[in-house]
gemmi code that builds the backbone of each chain (N, CA, C; Angstrom):
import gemmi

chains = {
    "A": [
        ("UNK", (-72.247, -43.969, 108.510), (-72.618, -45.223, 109.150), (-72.296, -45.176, 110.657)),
        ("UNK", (-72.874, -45.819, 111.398), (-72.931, -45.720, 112.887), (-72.703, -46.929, 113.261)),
        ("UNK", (-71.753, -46.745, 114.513), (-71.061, -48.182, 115.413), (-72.229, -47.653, 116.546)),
        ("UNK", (-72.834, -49.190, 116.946), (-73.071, -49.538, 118.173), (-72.245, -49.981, 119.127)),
        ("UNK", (-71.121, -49.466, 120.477), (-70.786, -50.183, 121.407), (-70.653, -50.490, 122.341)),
        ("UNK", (-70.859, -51.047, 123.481), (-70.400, -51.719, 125.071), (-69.023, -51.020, 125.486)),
        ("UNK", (-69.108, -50.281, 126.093), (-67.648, -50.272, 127.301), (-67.840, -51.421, 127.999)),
        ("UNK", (-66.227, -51.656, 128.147), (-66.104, -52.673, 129.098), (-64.782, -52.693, 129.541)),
        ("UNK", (-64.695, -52.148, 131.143), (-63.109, -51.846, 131.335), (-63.885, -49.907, 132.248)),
        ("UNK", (-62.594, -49.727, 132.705), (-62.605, -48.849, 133.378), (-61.998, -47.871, 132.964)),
        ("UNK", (-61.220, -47.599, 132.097), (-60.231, -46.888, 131.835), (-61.070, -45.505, 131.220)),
        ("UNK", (-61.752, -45.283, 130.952), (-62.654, -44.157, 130.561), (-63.644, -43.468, 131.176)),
        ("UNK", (-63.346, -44.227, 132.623), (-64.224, -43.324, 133.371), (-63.546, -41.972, 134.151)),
        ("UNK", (-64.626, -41.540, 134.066), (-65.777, -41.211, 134.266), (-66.672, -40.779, 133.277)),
        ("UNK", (-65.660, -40.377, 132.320), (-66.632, -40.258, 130.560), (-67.732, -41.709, 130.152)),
        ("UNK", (-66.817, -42.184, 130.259), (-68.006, -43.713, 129.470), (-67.378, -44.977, 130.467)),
        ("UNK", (-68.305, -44.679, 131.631), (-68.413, -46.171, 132.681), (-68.424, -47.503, 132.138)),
        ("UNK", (-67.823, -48.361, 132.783), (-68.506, -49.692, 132.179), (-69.742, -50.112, 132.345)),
        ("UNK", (-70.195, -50.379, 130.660), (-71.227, -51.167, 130.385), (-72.047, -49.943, 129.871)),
        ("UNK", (-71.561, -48.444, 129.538), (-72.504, -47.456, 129.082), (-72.152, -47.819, 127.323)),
        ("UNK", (-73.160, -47.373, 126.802), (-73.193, -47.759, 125.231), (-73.068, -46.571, 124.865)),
        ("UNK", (-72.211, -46.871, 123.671), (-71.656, -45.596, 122.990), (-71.862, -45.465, 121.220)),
        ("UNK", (-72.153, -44.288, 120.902), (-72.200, -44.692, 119.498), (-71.149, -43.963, 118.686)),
        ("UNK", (-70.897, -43.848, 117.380), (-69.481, -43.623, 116.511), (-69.923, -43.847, 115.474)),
        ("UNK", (-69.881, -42.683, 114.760), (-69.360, -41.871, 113.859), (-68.485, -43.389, 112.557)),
        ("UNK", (-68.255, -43.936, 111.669), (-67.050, -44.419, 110.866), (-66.910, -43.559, 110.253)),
        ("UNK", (-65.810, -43.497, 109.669), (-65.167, -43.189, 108.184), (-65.279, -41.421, 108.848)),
        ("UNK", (-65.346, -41.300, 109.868), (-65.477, -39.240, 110.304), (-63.930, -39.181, 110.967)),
        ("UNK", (-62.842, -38.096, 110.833), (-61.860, -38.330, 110.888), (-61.656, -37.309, 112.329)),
        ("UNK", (-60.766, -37.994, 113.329), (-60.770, -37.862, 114.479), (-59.786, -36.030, 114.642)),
        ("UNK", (-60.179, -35.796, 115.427), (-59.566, -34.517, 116.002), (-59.184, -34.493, 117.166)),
        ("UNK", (-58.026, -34.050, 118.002), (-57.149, -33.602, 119.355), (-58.544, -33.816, 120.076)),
        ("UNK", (-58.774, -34.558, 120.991), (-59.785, -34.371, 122.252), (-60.833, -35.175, 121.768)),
        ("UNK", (-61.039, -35.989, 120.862), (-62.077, -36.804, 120.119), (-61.605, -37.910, 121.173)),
        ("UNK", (-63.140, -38.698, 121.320), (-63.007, -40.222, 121.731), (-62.917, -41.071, 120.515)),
        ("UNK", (-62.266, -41.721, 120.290), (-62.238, -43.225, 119.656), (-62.636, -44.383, 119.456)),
        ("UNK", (-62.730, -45.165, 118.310), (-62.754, -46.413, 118.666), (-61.395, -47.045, 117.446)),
        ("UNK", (-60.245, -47.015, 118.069), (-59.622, -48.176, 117.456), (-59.516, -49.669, 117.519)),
        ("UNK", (-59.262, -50.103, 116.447), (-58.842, -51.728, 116.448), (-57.346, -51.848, 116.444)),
        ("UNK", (-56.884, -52.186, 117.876), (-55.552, -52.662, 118.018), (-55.437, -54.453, 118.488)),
        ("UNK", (-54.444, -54.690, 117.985), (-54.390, -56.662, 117.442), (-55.589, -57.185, 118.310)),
        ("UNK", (-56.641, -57.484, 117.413), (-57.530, -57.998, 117.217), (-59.111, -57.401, 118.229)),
        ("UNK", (-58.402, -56.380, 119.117), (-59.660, -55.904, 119.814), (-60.129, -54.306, 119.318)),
        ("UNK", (-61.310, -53.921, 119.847), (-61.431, -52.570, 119.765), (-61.671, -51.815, 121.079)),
        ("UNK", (-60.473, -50.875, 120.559), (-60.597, -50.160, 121.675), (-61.430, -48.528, 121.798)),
        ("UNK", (-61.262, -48.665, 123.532), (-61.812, -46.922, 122.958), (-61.238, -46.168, 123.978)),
        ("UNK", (-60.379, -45.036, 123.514), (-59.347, -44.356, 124.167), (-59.691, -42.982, 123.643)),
        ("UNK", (-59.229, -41.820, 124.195), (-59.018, -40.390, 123.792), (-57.994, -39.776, 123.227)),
        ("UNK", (-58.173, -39.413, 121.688), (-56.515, -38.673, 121.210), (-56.155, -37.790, 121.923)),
        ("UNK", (-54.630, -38.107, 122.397), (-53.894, -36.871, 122.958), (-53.283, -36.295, 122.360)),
        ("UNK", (-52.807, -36.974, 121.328), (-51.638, -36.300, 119.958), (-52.566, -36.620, 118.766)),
        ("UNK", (-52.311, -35.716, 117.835), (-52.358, -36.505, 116.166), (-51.012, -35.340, 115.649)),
        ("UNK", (-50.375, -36.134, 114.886), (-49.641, -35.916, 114.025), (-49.429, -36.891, 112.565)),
        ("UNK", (-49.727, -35.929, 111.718), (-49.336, -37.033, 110.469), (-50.766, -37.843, 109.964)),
        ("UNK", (-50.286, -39.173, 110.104), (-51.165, -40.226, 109.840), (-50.996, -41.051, 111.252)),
        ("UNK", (-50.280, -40.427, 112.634), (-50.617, -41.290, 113.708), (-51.117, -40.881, 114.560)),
        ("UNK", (-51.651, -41.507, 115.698), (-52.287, -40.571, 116.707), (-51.794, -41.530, 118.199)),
        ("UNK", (-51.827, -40.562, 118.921), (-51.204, -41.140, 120.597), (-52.706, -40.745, 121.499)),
        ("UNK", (-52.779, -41.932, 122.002), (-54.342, -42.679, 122.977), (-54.200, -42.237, 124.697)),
        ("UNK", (-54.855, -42.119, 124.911), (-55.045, -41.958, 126.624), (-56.305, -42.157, 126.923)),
        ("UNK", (-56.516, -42.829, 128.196), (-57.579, -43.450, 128.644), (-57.660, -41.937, 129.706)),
        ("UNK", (-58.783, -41.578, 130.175), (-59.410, -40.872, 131.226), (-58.880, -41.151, 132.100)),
        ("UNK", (-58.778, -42.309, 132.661), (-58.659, -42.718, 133.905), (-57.012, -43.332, 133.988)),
        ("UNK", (-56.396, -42.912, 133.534), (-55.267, -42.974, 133.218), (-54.353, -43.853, 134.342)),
        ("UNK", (-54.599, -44.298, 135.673), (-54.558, -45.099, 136.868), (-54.853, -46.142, 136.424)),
        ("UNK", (-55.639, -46.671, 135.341), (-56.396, -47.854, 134.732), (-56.459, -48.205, 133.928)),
        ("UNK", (-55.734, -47.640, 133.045), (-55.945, -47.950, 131.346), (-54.848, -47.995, 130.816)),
        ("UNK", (-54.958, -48.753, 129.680), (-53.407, -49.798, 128.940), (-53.558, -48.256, 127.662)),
        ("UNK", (-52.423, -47.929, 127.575), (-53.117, -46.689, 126.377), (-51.649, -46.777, 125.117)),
        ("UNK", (-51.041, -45.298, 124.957), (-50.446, -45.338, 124.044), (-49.110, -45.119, 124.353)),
        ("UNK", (-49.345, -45.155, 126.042), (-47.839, -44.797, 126.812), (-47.746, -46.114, 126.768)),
        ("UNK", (-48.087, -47.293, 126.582), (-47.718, -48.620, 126.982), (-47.611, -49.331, 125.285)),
        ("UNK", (-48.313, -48.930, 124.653), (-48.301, -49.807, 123.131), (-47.936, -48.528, 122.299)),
        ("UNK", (-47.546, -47.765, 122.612), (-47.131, -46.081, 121.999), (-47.990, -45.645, 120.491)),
        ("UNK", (-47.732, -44.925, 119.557), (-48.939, -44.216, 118.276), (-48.780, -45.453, 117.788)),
        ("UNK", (-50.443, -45.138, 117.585), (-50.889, -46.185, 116.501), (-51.380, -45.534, 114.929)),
        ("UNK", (-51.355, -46.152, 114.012), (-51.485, -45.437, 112.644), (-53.089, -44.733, 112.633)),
        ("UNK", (-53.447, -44.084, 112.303), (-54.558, -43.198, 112.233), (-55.310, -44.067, 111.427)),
        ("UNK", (-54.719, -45.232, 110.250), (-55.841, -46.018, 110.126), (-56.668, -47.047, 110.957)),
        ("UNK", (-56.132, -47.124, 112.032), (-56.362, -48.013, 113.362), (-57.752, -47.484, 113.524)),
        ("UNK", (-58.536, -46.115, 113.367), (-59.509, -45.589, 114.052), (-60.513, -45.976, 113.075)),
        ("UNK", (-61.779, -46.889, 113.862), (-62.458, -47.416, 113.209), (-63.887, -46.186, 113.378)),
        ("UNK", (-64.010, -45.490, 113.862), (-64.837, -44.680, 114.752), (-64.769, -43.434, 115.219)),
        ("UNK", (-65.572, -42.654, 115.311), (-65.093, -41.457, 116.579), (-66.678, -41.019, 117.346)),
        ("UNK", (-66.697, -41.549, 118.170), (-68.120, -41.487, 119.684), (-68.109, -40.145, 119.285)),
        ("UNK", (-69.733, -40.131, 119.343), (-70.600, -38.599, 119.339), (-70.536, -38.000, 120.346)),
        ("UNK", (-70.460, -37.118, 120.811), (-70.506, -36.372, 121.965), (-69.215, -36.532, 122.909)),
        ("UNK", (-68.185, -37.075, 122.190), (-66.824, -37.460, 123.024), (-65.622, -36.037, 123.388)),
        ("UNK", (-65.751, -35.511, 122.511), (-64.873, -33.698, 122.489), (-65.159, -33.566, 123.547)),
        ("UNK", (-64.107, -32.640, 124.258), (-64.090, -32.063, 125.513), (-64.189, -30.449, 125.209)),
        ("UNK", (-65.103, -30.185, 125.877), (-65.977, -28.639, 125.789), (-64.777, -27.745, 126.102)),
        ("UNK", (-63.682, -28.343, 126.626), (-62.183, -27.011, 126.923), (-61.460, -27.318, 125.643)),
        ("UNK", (-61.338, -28.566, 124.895), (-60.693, -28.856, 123.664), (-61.039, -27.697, 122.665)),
    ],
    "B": [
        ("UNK", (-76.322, -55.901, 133.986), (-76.591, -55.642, 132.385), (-77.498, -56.433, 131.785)),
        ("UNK", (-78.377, -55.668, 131.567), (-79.917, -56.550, 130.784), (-79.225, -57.324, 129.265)),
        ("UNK", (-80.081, -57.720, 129.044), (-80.146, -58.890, 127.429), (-79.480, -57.625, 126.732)),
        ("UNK", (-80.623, -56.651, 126.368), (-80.507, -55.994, 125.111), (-78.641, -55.490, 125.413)),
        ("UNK", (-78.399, -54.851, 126.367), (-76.941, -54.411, 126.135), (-75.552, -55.557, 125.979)),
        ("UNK", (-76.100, -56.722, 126.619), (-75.491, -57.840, 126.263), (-75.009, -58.138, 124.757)),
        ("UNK", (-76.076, -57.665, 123.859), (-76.004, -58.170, 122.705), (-75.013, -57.262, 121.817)),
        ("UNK", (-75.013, -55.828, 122.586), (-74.175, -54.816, 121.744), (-72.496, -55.439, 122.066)),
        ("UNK", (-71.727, -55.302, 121.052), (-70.694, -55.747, 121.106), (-69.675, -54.881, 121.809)),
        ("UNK", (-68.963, -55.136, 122.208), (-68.159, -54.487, 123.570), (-66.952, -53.644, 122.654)),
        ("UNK", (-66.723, -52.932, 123.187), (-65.340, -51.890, 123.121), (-64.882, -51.944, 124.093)),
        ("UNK", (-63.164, -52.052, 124.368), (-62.593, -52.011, 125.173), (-61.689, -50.597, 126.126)),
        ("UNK", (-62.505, -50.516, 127.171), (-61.617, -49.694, 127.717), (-60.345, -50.312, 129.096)),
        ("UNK", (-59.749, -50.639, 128.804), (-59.360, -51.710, 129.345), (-58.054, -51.570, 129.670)),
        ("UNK", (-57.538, -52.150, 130.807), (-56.269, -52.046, 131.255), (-55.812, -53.768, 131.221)),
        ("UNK", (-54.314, -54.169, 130.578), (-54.122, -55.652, 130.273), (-54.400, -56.812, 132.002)),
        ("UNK", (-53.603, -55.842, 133.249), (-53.949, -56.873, 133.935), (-54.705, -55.777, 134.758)),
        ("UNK", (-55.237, -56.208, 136.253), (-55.552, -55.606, 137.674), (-54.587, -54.514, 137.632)),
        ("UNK", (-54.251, -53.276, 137.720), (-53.049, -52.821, 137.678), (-53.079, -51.379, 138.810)),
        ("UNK", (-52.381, -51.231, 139.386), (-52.069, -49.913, 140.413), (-51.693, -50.760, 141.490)),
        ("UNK", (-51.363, -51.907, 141.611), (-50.704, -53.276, 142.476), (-49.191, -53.173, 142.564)),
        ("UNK", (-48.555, -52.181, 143.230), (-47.242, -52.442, 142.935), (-46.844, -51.992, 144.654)),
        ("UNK", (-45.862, -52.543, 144.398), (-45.189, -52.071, 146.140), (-43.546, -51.842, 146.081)),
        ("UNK", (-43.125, -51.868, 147.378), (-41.351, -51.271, 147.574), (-41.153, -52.547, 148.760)),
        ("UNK", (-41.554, -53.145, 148.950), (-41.482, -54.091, 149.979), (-40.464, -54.869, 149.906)),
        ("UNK", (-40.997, -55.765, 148.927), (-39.967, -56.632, 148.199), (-38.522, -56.444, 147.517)),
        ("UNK", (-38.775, -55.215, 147.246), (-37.431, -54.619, 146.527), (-36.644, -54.575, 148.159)),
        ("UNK", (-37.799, -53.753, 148.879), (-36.298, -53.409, 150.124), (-35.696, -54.633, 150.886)),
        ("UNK", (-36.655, -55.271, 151.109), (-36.539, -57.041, 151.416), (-35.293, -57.457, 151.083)),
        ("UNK", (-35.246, -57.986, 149.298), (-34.231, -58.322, 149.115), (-32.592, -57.459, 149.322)),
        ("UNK", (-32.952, -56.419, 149.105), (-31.746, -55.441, 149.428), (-30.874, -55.620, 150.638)),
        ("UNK", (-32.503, -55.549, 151.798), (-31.999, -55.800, 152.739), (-31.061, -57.411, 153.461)),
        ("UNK", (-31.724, -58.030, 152.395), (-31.022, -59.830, 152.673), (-29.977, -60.101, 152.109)),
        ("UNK", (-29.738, -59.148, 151.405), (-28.140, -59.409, 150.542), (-27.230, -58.950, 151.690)),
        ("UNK", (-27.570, -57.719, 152.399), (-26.709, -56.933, 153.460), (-26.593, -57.676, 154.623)),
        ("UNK", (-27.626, -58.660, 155.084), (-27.740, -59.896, 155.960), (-26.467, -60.718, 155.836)),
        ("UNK", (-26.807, -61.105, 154.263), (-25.494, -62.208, 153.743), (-24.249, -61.936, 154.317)),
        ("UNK", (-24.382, -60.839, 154.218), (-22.744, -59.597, 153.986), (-22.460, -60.006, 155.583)),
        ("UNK", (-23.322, -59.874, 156.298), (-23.215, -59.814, 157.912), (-22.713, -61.265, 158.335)),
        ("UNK", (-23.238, -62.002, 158.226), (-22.978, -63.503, 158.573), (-21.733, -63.776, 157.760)),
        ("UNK", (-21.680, -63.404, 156.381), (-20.400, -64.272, 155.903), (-19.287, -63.610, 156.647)),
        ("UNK", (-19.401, -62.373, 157.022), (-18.479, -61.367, 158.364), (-18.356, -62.323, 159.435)),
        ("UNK", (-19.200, -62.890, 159.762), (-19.129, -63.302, 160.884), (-18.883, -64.608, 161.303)),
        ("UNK", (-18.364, -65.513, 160.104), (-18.199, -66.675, 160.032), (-16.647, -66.786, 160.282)),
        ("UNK", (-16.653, -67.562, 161.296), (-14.873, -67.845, 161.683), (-14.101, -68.160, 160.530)),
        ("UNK", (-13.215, -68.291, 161.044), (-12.140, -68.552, 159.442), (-11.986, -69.915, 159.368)),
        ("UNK", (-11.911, -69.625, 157.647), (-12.456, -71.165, 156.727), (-11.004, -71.924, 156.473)),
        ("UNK", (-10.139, -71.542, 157.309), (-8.973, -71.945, 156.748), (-8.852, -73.486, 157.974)),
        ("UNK", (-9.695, -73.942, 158.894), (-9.831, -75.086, 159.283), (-10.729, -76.196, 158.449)),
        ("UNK", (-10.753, -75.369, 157.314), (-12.037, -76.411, 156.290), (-13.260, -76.857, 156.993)),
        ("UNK", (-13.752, -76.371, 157.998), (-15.004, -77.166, 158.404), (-15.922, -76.757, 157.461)),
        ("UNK", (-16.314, -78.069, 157.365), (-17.348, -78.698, 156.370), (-18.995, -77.660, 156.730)),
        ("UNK", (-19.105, -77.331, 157.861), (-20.727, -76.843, 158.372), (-20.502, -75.398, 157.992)),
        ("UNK", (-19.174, -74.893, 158.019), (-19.169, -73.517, 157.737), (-18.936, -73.199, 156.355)),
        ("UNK", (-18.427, -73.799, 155.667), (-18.487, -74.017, 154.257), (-20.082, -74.169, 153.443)),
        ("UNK", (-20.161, -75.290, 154.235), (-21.829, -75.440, 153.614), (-22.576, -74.028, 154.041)),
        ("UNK", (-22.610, -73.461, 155.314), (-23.207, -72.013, 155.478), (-22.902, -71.180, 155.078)),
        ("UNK", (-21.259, -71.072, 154.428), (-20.767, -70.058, 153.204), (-21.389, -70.060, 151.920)),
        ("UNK", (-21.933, -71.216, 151.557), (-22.275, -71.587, 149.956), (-23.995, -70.772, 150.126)),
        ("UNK", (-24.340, -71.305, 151.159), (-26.176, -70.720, 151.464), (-25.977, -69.556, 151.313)),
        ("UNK", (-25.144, -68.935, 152.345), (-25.069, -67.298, 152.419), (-24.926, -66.634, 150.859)),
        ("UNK", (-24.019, -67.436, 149.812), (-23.441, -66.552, 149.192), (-24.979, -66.764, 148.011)),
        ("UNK", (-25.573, -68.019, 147.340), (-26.546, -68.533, 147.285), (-27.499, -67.468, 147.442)),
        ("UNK", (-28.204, -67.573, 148.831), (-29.121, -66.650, 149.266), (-29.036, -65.134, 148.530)),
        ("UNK", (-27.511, -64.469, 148.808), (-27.300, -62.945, 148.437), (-27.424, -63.007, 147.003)),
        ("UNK", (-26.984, -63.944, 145.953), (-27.300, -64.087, 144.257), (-28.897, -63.962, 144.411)),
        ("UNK", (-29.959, -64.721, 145.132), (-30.842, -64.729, 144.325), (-31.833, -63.723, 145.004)),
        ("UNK", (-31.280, -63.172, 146.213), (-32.119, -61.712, 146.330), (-31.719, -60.456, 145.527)),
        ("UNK", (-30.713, -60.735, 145.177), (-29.734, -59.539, 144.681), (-30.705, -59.725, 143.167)),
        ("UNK", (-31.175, -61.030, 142.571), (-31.572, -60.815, 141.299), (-33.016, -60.643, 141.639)),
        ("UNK", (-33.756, -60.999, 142.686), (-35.321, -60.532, 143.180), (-35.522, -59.257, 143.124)),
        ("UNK", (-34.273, -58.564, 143.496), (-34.318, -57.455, 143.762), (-34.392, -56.269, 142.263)),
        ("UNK", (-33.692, -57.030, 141.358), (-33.253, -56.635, 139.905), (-34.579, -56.355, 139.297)),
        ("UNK", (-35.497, -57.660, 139.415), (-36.546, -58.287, 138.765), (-37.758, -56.927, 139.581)),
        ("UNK", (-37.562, -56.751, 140.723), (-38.341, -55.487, 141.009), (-38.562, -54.388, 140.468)),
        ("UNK", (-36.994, -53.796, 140.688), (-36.924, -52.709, 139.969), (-37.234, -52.872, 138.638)),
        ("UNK", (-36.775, -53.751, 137.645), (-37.334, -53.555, 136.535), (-38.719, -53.442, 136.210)),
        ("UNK", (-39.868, -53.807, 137.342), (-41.152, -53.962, 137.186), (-41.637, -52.659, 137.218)),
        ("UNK", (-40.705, -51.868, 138.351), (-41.735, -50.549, 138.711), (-41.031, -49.457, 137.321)),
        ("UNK", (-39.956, -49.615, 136.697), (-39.302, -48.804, 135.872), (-40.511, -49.213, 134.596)),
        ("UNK", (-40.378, -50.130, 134.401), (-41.334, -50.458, 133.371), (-42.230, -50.195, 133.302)),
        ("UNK", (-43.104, -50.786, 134.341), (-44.946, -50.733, 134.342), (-45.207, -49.901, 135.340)),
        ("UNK", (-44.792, -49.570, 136.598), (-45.053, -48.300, 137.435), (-45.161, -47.108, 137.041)),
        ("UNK", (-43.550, -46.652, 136.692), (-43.532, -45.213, 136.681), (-43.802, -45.409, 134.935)),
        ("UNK", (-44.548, -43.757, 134.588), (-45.187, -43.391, 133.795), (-44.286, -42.367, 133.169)),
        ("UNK", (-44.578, -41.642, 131.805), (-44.206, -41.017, 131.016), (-43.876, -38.894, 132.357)),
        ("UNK", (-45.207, -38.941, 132.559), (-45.117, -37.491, 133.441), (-44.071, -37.890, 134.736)),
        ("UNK", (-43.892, -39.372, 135.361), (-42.947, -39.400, 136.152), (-41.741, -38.494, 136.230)),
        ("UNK", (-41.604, -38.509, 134.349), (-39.911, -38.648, 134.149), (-39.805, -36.697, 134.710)),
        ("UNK", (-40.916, -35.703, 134.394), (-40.924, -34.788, 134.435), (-40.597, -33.916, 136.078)),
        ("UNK", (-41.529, -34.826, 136.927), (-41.080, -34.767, 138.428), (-39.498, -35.709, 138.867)),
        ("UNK", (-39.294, -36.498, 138.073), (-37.798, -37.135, 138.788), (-37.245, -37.028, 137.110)),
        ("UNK", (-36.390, -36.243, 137.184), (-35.661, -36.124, 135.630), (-34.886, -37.312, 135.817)),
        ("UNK", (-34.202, -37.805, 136.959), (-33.153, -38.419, 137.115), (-33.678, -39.864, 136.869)),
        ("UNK", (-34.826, -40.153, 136.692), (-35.421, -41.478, 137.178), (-34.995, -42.308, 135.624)),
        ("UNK", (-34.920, -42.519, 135.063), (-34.349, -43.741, 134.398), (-32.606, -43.822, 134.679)),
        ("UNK", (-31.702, -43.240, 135.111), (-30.585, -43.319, 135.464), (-30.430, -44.043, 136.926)),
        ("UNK", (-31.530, -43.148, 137.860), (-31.644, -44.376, 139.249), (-32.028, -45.470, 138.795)),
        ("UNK", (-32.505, -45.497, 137.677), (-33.477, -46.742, 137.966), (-32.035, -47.763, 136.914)),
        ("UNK", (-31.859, -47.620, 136.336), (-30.521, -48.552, 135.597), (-29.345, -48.603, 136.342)),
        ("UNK", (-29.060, -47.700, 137.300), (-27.842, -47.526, 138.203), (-28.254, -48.912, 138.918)),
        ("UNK", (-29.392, -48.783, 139.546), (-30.080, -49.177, 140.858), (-29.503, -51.038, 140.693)),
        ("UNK", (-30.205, -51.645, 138.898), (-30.233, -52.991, 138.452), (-28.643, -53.285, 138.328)),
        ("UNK", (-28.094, -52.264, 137.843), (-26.459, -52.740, 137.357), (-26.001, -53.110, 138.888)),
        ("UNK", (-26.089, -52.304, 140.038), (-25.984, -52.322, 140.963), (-25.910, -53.825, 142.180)),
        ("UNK", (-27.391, -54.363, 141.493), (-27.411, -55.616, 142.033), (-26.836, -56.494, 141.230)),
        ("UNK", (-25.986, -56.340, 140.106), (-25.249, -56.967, 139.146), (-23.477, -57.112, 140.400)),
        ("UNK", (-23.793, -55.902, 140.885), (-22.065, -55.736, 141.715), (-22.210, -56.411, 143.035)),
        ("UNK", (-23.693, -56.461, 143.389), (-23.451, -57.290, 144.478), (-23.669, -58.715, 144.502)),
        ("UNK", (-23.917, -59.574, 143.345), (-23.718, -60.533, 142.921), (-22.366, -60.821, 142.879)),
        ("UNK", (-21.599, -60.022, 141.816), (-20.305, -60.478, 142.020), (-18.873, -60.215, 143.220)),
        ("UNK", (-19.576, -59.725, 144.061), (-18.729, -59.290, 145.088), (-18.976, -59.426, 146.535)),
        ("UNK", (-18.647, -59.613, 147.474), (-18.381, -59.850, 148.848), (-18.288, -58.677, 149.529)),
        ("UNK", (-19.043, -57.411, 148.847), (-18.662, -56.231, 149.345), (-19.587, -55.499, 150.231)),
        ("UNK", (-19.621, -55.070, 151.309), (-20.236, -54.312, 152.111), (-21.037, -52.679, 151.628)),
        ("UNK", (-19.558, -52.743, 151.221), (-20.190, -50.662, 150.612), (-20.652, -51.100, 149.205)),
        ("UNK", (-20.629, -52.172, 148.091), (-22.045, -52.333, 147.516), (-23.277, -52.722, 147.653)),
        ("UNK", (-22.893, -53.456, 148.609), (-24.471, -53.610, 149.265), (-25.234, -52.274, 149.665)),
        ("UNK", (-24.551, -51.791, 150.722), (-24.793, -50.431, 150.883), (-25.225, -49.447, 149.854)),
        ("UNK", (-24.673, -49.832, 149.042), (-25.013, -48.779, 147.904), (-26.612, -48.833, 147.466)),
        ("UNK", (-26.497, -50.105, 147.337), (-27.642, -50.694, 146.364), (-29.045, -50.062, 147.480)),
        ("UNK", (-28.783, -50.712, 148.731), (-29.862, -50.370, 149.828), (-30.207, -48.848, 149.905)),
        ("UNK", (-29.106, -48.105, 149.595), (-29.275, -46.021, 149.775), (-30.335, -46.270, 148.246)),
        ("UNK", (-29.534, -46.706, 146.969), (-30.868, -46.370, 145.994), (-31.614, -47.269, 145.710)),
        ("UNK", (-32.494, -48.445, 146.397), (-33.424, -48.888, 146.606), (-34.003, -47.748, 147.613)),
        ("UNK", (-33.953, -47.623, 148.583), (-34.080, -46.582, 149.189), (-34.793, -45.265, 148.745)),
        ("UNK", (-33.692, -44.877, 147.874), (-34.209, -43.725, 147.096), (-35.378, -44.140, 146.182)),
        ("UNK", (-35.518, -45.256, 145.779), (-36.626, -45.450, 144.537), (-37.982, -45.976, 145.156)),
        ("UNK", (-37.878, -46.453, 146.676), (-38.859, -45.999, 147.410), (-39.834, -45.044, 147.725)),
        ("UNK", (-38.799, -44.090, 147.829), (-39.039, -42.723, 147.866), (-39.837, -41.717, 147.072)),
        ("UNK", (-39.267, -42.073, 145.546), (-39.858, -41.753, 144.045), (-41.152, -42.615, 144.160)),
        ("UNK", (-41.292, -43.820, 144.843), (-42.316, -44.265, 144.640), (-43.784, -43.854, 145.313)),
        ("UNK", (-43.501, -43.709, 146.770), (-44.067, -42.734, 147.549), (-44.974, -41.653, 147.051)),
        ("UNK", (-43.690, -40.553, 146.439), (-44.120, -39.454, 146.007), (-44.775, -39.386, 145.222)),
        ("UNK", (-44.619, -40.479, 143.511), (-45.683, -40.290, 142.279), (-46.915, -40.486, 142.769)),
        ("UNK", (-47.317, -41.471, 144.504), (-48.192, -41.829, 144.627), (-49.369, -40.619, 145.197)),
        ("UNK", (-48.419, -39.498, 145.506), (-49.382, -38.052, 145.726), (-49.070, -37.388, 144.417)),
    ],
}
model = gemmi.Model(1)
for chain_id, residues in chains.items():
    chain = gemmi.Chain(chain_id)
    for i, (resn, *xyz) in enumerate(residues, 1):
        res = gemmi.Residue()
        res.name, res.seqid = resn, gemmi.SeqId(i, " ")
        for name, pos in zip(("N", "CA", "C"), xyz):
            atom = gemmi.Atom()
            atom.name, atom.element = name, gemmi.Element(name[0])
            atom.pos, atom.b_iso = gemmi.Position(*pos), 0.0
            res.add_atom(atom)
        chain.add_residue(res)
    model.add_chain(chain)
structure = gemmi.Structure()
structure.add_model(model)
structure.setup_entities()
């Protein structure tokens, strides 16, 4: 099944500008360098795994000057990830 | 943004407020107005004639140095918190120790009439200036 979504926010640029539409993957299980889409209290976000360990994973925004990530709300449970954006892997990952 | 993308529902990439807004200004400010205090209450003739005008300018002075001394607290805790970052700690190993020295610090010049804590506090405000500076290259 496929998410349709809106960026909105800066924190991912230069990967996904605001207001570029992104699509995702559900229920496909995220890997080191995957983009995201989690639901953290009550919004969805979309951040880049920097860690997975376990059943949690630690978030970073691109733009890391701009973005609220996992250094500020620290790992979130790996069931948090509602998503993982197509074409989000980084070609050095 | 046209209709059609309007309608797609948003994901957030998002930072909570405006954020990369931080400065050393204020921190040195108050540092520096506590050391002010320090100067004038030096310089106030002796209170042992009870005048009433120098008394009342003792209470301001001392007044004034409490609530820069805690402006100053309220700083540092902002940039320890929400400034400096996780890779900070890697370029300043020392930086959560300045940075708790720095607050206890304006805790001593609250309770004291002292010159060389003031001083103190102003060398590591000073220094956390400095750290601040630098993360910024």
């Amino acid at each position: 099944m496929l998410l349709f979504r809106r960026v909105e926010g800066e924190s991912m640029t230069p990967t996904y500008p605001q207001g570029k539409i992104v699509l995702a993957w559900r229920f496909s299980k995220p890997k080191k360098g995957d983009v995201v889409i989690v639901k953290h209290h009550r919004l969805e976000l979309i951040k880049r795994v920097d860690q997975l360990e376990g059943d949690k994973i630690f978030l970073l925004g691109d733009n890391p000057d701009e973005s609220t990530d996992s250094r500020h709300y620290g790992w979130l449970p790996l069931s948090s990830v509602l998503g993982v954006v197509i074409g989000g892997g980084r070609a050095s990952d | 943004m046209n209709l059609l993308s309007k309608l797609i529902k948003p994901v957030y990439a998002h930072c909570d407020v405006p954020c990369g807004i931080y400065e050393t200004d204020t921190m040195r400010h108050a540092a520096d107005t506590c050391l002010k205090m320090i100067e004038k209450i030096e310089a106030l003739p002796d209170n042992s004639g009870e005048k009433s005008a120098d008394h009342n300018n003792f209470i301001r002075m001392v007044m004034t140095k409490e609530k820069h001394a805690q402006l100053c607290k309220d700083q540092i805790y902002i940039l320890w918190s929400d400034f400096f970052k996780p890779e900070h700690l890697q370029k300043f190993p020392d930086l959560h120790d300045t940075m708790w020295q720095a607050a206890k610090q304006c805790g001593k010049v609250k309770q004291s009439i002292s010159r060389d804590e003031v001083q103190k506090l102003v060398d590591m405000v000073s220094k956390i200036a400095s750290m601040f500076e630098e993360a910024h290259h």
